[in-house]
C-alpha positions in Angstrom: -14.7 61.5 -7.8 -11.7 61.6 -10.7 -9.4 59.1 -10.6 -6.4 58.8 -12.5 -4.8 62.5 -12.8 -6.4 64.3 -15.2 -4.4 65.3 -18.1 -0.3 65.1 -18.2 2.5 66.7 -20.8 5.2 64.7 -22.2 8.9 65.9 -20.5 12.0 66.0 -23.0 13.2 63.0 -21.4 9.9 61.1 -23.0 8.5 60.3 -19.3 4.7 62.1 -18.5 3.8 64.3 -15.7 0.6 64.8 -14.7 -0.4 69.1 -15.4 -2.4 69.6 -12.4 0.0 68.7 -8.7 -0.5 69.9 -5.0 1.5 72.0 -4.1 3.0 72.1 -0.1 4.7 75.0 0.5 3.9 76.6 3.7 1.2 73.7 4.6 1.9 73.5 8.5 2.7 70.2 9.9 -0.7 68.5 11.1 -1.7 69.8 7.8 -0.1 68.3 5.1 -0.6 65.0 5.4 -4.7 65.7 5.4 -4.1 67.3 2.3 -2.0 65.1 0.4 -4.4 62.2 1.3 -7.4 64.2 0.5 -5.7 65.3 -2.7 -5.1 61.6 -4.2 -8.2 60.5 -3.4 -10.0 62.8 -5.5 -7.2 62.2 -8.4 -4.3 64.2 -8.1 -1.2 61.7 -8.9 1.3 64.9 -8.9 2.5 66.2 -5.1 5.5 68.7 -5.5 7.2 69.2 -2.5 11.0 70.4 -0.6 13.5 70.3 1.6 13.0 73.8 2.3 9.0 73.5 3.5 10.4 71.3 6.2 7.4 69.1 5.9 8.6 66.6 3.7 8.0 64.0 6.4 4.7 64.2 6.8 4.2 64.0 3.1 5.9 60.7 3.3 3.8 59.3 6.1 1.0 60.4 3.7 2.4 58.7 0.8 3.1 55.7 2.8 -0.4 55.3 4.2 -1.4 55.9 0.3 0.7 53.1 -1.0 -0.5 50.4 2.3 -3.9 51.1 1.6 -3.9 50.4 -1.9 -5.7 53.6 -2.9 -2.6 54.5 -5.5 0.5 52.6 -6.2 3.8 54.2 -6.4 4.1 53.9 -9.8 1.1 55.9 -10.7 2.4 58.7 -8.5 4.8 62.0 -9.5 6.3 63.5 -6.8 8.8 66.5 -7.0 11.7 67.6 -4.7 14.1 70.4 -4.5 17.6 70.6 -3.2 18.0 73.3 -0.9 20.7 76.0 -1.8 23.1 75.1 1.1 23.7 71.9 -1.0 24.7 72.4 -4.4 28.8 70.8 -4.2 29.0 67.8 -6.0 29.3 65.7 -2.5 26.5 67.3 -0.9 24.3 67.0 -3.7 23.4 63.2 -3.2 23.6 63.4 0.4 20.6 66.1 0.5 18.7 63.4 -2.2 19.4 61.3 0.2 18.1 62.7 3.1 14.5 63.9 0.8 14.2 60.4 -0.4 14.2 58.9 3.6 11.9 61.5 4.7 9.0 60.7 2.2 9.9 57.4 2.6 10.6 56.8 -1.6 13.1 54.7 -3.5 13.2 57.2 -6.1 11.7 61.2 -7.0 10.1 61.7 -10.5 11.3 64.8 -10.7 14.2 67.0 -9.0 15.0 70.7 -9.2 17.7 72.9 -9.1 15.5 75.1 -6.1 17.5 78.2 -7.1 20.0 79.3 -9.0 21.6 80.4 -5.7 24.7 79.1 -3.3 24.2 79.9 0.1 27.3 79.4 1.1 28.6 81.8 -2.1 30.6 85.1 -1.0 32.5 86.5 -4.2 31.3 87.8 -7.4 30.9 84.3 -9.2 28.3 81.7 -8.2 30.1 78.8 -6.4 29.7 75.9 -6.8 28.7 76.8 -10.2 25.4 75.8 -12.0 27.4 73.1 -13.9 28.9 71.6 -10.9 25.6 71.7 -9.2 24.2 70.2 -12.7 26.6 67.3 -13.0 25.1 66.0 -9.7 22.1 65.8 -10.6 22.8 64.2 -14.0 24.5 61.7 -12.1 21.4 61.5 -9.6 19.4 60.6 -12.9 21.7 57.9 -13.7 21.7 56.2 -10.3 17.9 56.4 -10.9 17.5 58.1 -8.2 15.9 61.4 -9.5 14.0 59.8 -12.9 13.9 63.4 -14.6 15.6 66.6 -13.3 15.2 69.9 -13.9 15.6 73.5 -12.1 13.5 76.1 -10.7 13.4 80.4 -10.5 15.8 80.3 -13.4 16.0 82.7 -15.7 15.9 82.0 -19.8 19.7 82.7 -19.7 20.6 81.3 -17.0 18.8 78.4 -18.7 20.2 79.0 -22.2 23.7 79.3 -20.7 23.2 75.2 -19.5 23.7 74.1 -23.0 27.1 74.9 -23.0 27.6 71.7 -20.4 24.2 69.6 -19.9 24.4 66.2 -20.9 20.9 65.8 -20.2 18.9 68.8 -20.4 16.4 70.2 -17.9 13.6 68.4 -18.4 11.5 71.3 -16.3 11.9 74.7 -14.9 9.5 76.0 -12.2 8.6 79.7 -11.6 6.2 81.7 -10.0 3.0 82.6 -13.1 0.3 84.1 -12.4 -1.7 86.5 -14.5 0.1 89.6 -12.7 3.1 87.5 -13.9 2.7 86.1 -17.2 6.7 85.1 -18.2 5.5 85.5 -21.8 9.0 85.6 -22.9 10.4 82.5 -20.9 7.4 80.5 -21.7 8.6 80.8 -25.3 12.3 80.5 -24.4 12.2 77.4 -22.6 9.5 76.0 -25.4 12.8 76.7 -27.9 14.9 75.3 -25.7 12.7 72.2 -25.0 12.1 72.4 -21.0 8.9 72.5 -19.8 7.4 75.2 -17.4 5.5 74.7 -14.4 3.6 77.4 -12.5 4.3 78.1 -9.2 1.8 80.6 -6.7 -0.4 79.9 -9.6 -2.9 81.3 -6.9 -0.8 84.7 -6.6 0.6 83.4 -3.3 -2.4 85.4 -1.3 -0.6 85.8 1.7 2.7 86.9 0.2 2.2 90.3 0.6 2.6 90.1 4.3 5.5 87.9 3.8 7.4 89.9 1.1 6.2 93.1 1.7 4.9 93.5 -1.7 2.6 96.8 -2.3 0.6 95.1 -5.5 -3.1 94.1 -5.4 -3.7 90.5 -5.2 -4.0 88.0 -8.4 -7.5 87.2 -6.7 -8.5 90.4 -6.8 -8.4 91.3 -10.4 -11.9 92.3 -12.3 -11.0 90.4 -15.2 -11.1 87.2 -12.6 -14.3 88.0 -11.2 -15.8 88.3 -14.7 -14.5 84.8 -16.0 -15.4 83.3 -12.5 -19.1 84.7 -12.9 -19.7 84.0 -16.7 -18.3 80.1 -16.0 -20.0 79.4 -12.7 -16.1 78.4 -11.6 -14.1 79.4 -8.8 -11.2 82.1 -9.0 -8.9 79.5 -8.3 -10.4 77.0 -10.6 -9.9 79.8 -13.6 -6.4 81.3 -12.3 -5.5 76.7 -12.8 -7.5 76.9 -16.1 -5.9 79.6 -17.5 -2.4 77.9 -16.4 -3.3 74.7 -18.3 -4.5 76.6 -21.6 -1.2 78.4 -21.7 0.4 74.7 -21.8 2.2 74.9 -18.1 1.7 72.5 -15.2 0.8 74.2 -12.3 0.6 73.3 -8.6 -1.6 75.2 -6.7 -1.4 74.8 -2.9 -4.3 74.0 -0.5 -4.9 72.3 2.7 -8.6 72.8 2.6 -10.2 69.2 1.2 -13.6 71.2 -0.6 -10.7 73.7 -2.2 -7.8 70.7 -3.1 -11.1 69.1 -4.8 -12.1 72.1 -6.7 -9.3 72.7 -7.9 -9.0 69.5 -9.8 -11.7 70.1 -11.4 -10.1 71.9 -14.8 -10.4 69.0 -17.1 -13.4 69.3 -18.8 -14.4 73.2 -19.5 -12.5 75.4 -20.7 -12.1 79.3 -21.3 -12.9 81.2 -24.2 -10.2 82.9 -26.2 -12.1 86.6 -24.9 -11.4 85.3 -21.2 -8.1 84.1 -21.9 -7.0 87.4 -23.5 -8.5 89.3 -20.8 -6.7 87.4 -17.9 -3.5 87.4 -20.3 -3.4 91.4 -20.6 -3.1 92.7 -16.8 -0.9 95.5 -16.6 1.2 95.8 -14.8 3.2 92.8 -14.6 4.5 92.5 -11.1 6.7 89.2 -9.2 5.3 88.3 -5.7 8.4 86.7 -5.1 11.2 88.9 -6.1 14.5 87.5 -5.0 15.7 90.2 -2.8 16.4 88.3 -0.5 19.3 86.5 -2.1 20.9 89.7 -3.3 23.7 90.8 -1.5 26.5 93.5 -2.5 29.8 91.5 -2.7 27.5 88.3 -4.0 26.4 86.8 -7.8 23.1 89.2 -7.2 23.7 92.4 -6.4 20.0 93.2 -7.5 16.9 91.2 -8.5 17.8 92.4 -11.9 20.7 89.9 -11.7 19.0 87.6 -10.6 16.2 87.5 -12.5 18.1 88.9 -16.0 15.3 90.7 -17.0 12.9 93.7 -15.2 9.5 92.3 -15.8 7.8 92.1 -12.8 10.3 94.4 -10.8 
């Protein structure tokens, strides 16, 4: 057993988060409290969650238990939230904190997002409330200490560029789906320029998104140049798809409710990959998002197109 959370990265707000988290989207209720117990007892300290996986509860009943039985102490634990995209006006901001805070029963978060660059509630051509709005809620969320670092997630490096123009404090992280069938070479170096740290998100290639998106691409898990790494290291897919994640200099929180798996896919600390392996897994053409954004495009709205969304085609 590992103990302690493995290795962490330094945040432009000077506070560390631990690289490897659990992630808990789509972890059914019944299920997610197993895994967020099983997950700290083996070592994770980092469990990213939302308002939007409607599970948030359960996490906090996990957490609680956690904290009563002494096996971590709150302090030692990160634990990410997202507000939802029906809540970005400067009054509903705190109020959905608010309501994530008393679900996982916390006094603060480590770490809130921006979950997309996205207003539900947005009809016209300009995105309302706008990011700054949205922004200056959250800075004042950090101030209340509340949120301890904030930060936004799915944005694009404009969209995240164009922030400077009004962020006091700037975010701290910016979390995306990366995978090797979607390497975000360019906003990895964008947001290291801009100084915000990137975390991976379906690290894992989402296996079951293809059903849920209607995606035609092969799966991440599929790809040759995995099953070579996973054979020549004696490792599993998932640990190398984390690996390779972590050697690239992202956090990434790969999601599991199966105990052997959440354990396994801890275990990233002490190997690594060769530079032959990482080139291979870092060269799969082509490029292609699980998670494309369609959905929020509309013809009268912000999006018209994942294009717009997005602000570049990679992946597309």
């Amino acid at each position: 057993m590992s103990h302690g959370g493995g290795a962490a990265v330094t945040l432009n707000d000077g506070r560390k988060m631990p690289l490897v988290g659990l992630g808990t989207w789509k972890s059914a209720p019944g299920e997610v409290k197993t895994a967020v117990k099983a997950a700290v007892r083996c070592g994770y300290r980092h469990i990213d969650c939302a308002a939007i996986y409607k599970n948030e509860a359960e996490v906090g009943e996990a957490l609680a238990e956690l904290f009563q039985e002494q096996v971590v102490r709150r302090e030692e634990m990160w634990i990410t939230s997202k507000l939802w995209n029906d809540f970005h006006s400067a009054a509903d901001v705190p109020a959905a904190c608010e309501r994530t805070l008393a679900e996982l029963k916390l006094e603060y978060l480590d770490l809130y997002l921006i979950h997309w660059p996205v207003a539900s509630k947005c009809k016209g051509p300009v995105l309302s409330p706008s990011t700054e709005e949205t922004w200056a809620a959250m800075e004042a969320l950090r101030a209340a200490g509340k949120a301890r670092s904030i930060g936004v997630s799915n944005f694009s490096a404009k969209k995240l560029a164009a922030m400077q123009a009004h962020a006091k404090v700037f975010p701290a992280v910016n979390q995306v789906e990366m995978h090797p069938k979607l390497r975000q070479d360019e906003l990895l170096a964008a947001c290291a320029a801009l100084g915000t740290h990137l975390t991976a998100y379906s690290p894992l290639g989402s296996p079951d998104s293809a059903s849920m998106f209607k995606h035609a691409g092969g799966s991440v898990m599929s790809l040759p140049a995995l099953a070579a790494a996973a054979a020549d290291t004696g490792k599993t897919p998932a640990q190398i798809l984390i690996r390779w994640a972590v050697q690239r200099g992202t956090s990434v929180v790969p999601k599991s409710v199966t105990p052997s798996r959440i354990e396994a896919n801890f275990d990233v600390f002490d190997w690594a990959l060769t530079e032959e392996q990482m080139a291979e897994l870092s060269s799969i053409e082509p490029q292609q998002r699980m998670m494309n954004g369609a959905f929020w495009c509309t013809k009268d709205g912000p999006y018209k197109t994942p294009l717009d969304l997005w602000d570049d085609a990679v992946g597309l």
